[in-house]
KELO-197411 format. One record per residue (C-alpha): residue in one letter; x, y, z; residue number from 1. Coordinates in nm, 2 decimals. Each point is the difference from the previous one (the first is absolute). Last residue first. Layout:
residues N
A | X | Y | Z | NUM
...
***
This chain:
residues 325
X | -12.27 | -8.09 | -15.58 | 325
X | 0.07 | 0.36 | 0.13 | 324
X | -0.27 | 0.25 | -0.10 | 323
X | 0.03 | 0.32 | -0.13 | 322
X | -0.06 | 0.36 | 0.05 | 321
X | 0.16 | 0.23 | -0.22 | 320
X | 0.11 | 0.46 | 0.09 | 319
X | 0.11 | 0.18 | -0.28 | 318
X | 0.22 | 0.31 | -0.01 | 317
X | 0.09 | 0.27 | -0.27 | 316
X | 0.35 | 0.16 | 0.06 | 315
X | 0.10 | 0.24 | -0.27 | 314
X | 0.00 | -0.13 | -0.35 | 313
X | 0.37 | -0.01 | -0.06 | 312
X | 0.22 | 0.33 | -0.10 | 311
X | 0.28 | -0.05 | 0.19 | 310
X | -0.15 | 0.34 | 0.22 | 309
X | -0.32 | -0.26 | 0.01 | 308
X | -0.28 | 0.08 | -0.20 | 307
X | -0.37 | 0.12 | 0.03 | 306
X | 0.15 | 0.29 | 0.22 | 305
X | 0.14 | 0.18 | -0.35 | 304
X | 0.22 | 0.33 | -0.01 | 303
X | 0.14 | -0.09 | 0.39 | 302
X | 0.07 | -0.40 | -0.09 | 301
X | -0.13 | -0.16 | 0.29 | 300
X | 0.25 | -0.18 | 0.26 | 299
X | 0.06 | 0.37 | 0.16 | 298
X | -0.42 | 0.01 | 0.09 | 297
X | -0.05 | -0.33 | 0.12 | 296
X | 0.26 | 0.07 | 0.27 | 295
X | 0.37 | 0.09 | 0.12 | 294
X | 0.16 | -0.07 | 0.29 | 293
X | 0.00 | 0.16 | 0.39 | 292
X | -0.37 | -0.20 | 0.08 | 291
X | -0.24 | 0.13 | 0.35 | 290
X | -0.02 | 0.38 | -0.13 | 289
X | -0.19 | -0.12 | -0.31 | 288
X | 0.05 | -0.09 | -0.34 | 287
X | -0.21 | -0.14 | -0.22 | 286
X | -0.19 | -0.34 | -0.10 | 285
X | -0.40 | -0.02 | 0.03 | 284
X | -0.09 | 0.32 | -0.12 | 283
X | 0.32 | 0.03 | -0.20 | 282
X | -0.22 | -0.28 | -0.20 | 281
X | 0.16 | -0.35 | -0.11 | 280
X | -0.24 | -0.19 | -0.24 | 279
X | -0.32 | -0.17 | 0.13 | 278
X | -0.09 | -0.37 | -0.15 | 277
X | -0.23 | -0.17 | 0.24 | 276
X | -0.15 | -0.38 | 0.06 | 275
X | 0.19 | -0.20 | -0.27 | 274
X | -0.13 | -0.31 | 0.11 | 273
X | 0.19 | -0.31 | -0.09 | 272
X | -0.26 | -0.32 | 0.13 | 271
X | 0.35 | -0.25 | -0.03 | 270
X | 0.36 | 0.00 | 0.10 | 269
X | 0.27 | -0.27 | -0.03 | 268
X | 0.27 | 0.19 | -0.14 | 267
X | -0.08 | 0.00 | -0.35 | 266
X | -0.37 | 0.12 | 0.05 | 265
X | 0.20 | 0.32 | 0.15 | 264
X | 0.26 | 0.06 | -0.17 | 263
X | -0.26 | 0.01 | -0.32 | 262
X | -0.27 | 0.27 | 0.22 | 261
X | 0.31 | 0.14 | 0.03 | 260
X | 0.06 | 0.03 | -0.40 | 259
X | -0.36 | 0.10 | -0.09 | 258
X | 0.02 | 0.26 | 0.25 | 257
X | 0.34 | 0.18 | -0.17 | 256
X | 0.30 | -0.15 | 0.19 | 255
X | 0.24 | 0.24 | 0.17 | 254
X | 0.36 | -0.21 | 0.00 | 253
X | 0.32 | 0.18 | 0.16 | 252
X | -0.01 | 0.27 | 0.26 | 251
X | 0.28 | 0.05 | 0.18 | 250
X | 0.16 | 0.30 | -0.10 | 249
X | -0.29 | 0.22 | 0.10 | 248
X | 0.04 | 0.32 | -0.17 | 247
X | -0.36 | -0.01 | -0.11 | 246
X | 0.07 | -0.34 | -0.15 | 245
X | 0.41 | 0.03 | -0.03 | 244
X | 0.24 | -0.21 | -0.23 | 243
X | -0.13 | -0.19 | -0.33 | 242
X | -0.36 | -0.03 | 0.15 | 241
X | -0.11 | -0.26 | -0.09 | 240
X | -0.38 | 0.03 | -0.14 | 239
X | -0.25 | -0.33 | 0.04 | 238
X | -0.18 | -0.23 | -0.27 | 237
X | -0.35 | -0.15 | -0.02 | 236
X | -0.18 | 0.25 | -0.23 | 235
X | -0.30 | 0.19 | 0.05 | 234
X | 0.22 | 0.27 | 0.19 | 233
X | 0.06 | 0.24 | 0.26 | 232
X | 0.27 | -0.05 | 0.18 | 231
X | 0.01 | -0.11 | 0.38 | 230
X | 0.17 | 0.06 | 0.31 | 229
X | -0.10 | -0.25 | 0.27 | 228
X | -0.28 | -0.08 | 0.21 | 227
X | -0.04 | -0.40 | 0.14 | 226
X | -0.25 | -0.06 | 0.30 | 225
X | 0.01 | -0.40 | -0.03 | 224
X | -0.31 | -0.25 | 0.11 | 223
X | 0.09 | -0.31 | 0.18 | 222
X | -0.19 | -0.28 | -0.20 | 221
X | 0.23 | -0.27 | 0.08 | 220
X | 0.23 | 0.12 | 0.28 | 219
X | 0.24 | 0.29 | -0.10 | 218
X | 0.42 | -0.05 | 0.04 | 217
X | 0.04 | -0.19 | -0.32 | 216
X | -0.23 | 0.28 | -0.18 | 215
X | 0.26 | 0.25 | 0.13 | 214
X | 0.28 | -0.17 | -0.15 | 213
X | -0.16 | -0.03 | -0.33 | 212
X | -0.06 | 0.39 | 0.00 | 211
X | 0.35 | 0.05 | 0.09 | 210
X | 0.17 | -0.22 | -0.30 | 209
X | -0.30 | 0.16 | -0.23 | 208
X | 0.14 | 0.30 | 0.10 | 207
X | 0.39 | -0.03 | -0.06 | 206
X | 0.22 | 0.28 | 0.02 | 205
X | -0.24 | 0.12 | 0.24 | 204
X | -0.07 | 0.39 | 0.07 | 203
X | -0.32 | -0.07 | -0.19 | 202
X | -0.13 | -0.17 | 0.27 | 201
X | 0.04 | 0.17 | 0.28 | 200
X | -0.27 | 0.28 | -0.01 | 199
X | -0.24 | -0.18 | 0.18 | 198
X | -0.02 | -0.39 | 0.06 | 197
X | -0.25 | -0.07 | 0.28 | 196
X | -0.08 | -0.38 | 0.06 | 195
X | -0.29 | -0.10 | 0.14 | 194
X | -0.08 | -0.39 | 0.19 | 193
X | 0.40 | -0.06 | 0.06 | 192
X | 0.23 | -0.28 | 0.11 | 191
X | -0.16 | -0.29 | -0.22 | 190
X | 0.36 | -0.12 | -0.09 | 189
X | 0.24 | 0.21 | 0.26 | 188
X | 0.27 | 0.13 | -0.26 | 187
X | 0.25 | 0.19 | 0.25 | 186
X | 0.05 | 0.38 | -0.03 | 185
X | 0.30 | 0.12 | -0.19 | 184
X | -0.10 | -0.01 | -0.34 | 183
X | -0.28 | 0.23 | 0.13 | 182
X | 0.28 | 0.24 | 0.13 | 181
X | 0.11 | 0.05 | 0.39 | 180
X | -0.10 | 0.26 | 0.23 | 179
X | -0.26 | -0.22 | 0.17 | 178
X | -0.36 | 0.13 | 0.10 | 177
X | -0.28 | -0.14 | 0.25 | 176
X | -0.32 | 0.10 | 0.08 | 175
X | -0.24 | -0.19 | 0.21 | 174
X | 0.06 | 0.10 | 0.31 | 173
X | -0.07 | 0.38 | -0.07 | 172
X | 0.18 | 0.24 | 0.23 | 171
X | -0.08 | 0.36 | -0.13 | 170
X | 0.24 | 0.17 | 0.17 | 169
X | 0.33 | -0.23 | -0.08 | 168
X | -0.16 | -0.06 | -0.29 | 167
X | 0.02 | 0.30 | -0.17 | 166
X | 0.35 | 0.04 | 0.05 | 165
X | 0.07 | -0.34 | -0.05 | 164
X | -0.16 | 0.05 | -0.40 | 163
X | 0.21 | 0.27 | 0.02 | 162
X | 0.29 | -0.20 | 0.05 | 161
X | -0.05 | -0.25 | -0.28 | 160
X | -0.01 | 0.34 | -0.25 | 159
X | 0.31 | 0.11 | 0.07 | 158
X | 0.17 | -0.30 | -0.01 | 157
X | -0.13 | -0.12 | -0.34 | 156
X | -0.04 | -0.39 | -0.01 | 155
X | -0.38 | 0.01 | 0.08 | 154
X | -0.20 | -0.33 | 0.06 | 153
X | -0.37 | 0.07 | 0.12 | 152
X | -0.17 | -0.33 | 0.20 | 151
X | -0.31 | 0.07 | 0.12 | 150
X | -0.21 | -0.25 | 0.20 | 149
X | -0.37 | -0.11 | 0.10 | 148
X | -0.09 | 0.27 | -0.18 | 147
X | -0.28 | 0.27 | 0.17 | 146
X | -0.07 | 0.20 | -0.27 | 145
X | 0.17 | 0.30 | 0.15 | 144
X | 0.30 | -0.17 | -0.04 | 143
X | 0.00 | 0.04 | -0.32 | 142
X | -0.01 | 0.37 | -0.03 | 141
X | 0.32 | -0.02 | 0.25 | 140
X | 0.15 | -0.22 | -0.24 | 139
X | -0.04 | 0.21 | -0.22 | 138
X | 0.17 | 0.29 | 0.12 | 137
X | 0.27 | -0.25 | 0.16 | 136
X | 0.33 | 0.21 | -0.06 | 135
X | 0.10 | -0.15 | -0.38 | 134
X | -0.22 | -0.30 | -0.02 | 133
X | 0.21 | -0.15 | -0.29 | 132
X | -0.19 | -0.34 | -0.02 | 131
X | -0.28 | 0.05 | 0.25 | 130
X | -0.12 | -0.37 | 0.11 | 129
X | -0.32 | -0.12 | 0.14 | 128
X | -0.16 | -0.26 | 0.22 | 127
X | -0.36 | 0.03 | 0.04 | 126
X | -0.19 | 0.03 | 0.28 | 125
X | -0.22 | 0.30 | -0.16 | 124
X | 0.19 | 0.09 | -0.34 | 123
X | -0.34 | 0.03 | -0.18 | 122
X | 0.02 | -0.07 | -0.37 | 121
X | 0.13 | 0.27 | -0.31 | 120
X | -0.22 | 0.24 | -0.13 | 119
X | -0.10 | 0.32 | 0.29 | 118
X | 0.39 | 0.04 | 0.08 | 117
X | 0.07 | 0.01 | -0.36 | 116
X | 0.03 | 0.39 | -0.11 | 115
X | -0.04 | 0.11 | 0.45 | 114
X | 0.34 | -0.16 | 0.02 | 113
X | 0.16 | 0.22 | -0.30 | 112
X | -0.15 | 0.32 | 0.11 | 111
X | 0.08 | -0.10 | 0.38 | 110
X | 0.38 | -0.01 | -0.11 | 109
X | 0.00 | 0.36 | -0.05 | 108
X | 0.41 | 0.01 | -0.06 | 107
X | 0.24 | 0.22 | 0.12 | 106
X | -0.10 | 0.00 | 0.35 | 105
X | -0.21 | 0.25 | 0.19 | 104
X | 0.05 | -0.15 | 0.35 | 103
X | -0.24 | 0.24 | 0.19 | 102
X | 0.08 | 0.04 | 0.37 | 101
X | -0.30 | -0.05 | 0.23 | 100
X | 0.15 | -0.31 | 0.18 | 99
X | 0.10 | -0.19 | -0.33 | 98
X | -0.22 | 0.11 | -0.26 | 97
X | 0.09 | -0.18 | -0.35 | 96
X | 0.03 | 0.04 | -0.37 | 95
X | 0.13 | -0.23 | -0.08 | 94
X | 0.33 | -0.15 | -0.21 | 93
X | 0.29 | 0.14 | -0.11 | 92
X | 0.17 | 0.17 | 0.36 | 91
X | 0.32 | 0.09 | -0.09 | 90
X | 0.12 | 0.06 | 0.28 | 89
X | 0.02 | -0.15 | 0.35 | 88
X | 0.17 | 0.28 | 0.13 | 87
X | -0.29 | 0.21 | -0.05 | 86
X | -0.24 | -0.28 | 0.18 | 85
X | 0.26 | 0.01 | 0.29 | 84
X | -0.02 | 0.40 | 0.00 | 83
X | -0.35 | 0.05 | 0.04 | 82
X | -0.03 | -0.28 | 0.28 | 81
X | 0.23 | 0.21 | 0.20 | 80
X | -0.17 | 0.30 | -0.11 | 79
X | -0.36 | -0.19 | 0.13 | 78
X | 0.18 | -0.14 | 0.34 | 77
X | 0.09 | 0.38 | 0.05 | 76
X | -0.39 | 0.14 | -0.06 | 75
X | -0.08 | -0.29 | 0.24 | 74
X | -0.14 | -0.37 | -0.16 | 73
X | -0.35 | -0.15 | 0.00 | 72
X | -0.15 | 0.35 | -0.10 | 71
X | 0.10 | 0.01 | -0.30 | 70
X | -0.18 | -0.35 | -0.13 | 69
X | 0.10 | -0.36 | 0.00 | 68
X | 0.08 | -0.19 | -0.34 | 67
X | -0.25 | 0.13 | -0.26 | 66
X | -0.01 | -0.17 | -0.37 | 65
X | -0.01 | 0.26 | -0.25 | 64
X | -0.22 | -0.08 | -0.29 | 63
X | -0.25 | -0.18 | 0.31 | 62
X | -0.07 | -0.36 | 0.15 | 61
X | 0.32 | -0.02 | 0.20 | 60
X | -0.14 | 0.18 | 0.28 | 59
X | 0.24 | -0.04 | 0.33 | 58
X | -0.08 | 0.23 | 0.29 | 57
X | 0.17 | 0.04 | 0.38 | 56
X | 0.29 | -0.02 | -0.17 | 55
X | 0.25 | -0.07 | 0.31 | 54
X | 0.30 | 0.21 | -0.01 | 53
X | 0.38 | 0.01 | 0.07 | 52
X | 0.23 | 0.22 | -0.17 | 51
X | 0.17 | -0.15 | -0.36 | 50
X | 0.34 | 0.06 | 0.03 | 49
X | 0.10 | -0.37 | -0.07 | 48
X | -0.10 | 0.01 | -0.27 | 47
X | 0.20 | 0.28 | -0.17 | 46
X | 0.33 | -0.19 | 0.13 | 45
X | -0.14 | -0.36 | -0.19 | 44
X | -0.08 | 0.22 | -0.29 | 43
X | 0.43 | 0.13 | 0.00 | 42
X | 0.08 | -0.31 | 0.14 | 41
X | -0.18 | -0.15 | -0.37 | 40
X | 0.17 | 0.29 | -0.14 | 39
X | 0.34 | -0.11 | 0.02 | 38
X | 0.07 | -0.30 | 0.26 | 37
X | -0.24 | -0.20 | 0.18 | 36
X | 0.13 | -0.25 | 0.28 | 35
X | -0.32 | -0.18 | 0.17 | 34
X | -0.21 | 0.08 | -0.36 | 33
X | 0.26 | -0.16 | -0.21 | 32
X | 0.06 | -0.28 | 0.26 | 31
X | -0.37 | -0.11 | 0.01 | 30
X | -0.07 | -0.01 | -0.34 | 29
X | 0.19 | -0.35 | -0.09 | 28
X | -0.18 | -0.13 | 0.37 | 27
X | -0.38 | 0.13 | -0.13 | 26
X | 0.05 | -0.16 | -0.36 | 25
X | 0.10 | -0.32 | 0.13 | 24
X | -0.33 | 0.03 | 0.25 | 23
X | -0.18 | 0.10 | -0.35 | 22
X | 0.07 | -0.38 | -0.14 | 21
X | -0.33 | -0.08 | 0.03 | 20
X | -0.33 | 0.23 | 0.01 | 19
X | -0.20 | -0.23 | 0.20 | 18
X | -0.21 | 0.28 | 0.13 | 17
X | 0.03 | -0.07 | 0.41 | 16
X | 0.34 | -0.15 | -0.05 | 15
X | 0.19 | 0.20 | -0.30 | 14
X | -0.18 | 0.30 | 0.05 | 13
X | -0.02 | 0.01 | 0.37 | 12
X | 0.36 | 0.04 | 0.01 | 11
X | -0.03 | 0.32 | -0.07 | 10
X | -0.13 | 0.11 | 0.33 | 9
X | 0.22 | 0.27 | 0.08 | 8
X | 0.27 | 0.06 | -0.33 | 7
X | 0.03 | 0.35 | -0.01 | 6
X | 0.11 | 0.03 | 0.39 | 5
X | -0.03 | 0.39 | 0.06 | 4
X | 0.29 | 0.10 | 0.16 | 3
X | -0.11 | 0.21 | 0.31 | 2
X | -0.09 | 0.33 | 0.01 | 1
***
């Protein structure tokens, strides 16, 4: 197969959306991705091998969004396909079906979407942005909606080429993801109707520095997606982790709800909904053939699962709605 070219039709974004400064961001990408080295060849390799096929179905309105089915490829096209996806690991976010084979990924990302998806706004001909949209499984829900653009940015490697995996075959126009940080991305004033912010946040040194970003980025009454770890408390304060959260060494500030809902107001937000508050289950986080690391189950302490193994609350999660202003 032929190298894929990640970056087709990107420059749609800066002069069809009016998203500036992104053509910048295309050329400073473009020698990265031309020359990789370490595991970004090693992704760029695996893509490569993906065999030839037209999906004859896309349904992105469903816990597993479909892309094609078995009989669209030959039992040999299928192995080949088989092996890609493997190379590709780990694979965080889904589940999927991607011509008949099930993508049983770590996480049951349709438990979280299905939490909210009924209590934020229509995304029909909007213009939205995935902060941290790992391989594009919500995205994909998104798209179903009919946007008039996603825009997912994704600095891991891994991830940012399954998204093109899943692209390549499902072939959506109006999705779009850049392997580069939020800090990263251009401010465009007014740029974006929704904003999705999930599971990012409190692996910021600064939060209310982010959360003021993404307000400048949001036109005037643009609603934000925001869920984060949380504690639970009546009080506005936030644990820090002196090392590891669920040996995660990057986790720094989880507010209680009284303090986000504080972040929030002070960073230009208004009409706070706190619209679910679920903690971590091994239902919806585990491992599976299609991850190599550990899961939920070795971040909770083995004699207690209310607690982390550093002996934190384990992982509660809250999902807010708000309004830019």
């Amino acid at each position: 197969m032929e190298k894929i070219d990640l970056f087709k039709g990107y420059l749609r974004l800066e002069d069809e959306f009016g998203l500036s400064g992104i053509n910048d961001v295309l050329a400073g990408l473009a020698p990265v991705f031309e020359h990789p080295k370490g595991n970004t060849l090693r992704f760029s390799k695996a893509l490569e091998g993906l065999p030839p096929a037209v999906a004859s179905t896309i349904d992105l309105d469903r816990d597993a969004p479909r892309i094609g089915v078995e009989s669209d490829l030959t039992p040999a096209g299928l192995e080949q396909l088989r092996k890609v996806l493997l190379e590709l690991r780990p694979w965080r976010k889904g589940p999927f079906e991607v011509f008949g084979i099930d993508l049983d990924t770590e996480w049951q990302s349709n438990i979280k979407w299905n939490r909210f998806a009924g209590k934020i706004g229509p995304l029909k001909n909007r213009r939205v942005l995935d902060i941290g949209s790992s391989n594009g499984y919500y995205m994909l829900r998104m798209a179903a909606q009919e946007p008039r653009m996603v825009l997912g940015v994704e600095p891991q490697h891994s991830f940012y080429f399954q998204y093109h995996a899943l692209q390549h075959y499902a072939g959506l126009d109006n999705l779009f993801t850049l392997p580069i940080t939020f800090d990263a991305l251009p401010v465009t004033r007014e740029g974006f109707d929704t904003v999705f912010c999930m599971g990012v946040l409190y692996h910021r040194r600064s939060p209310l520095d982010m959360l003021r970003g993404i307000h400048d980025c949001m036109a005037k009454g643009g609603e934000l997606v925001l869920e984060n770890l949380v504690i639970e408390s009546h009080d506005d304060l936030c644990l820090f982790p002196e090392d590891r959260y669920a040996k995660m060494r990057n986790v720094f500030f989880i507010p209680s709800l009284k303090a986000m809902e504080s972040w929030l107001k002070r960073t230009g937000f208004a009409d706070i909904r706190c619209v679910d508050i679920s903690s971590t289950t091994l239902d919806e986080q585990r491992k599976t053939p299609w991850i190599q690391t550990e899961s939920l189950d070795d971040f909770l302490d083995p004699e207690d699962g209310t607690r982390t193994v550093e002996g934190y609350p384990a992982p509660v999660r809250a999902v807010f709605v708000a309004k830019a202003v």
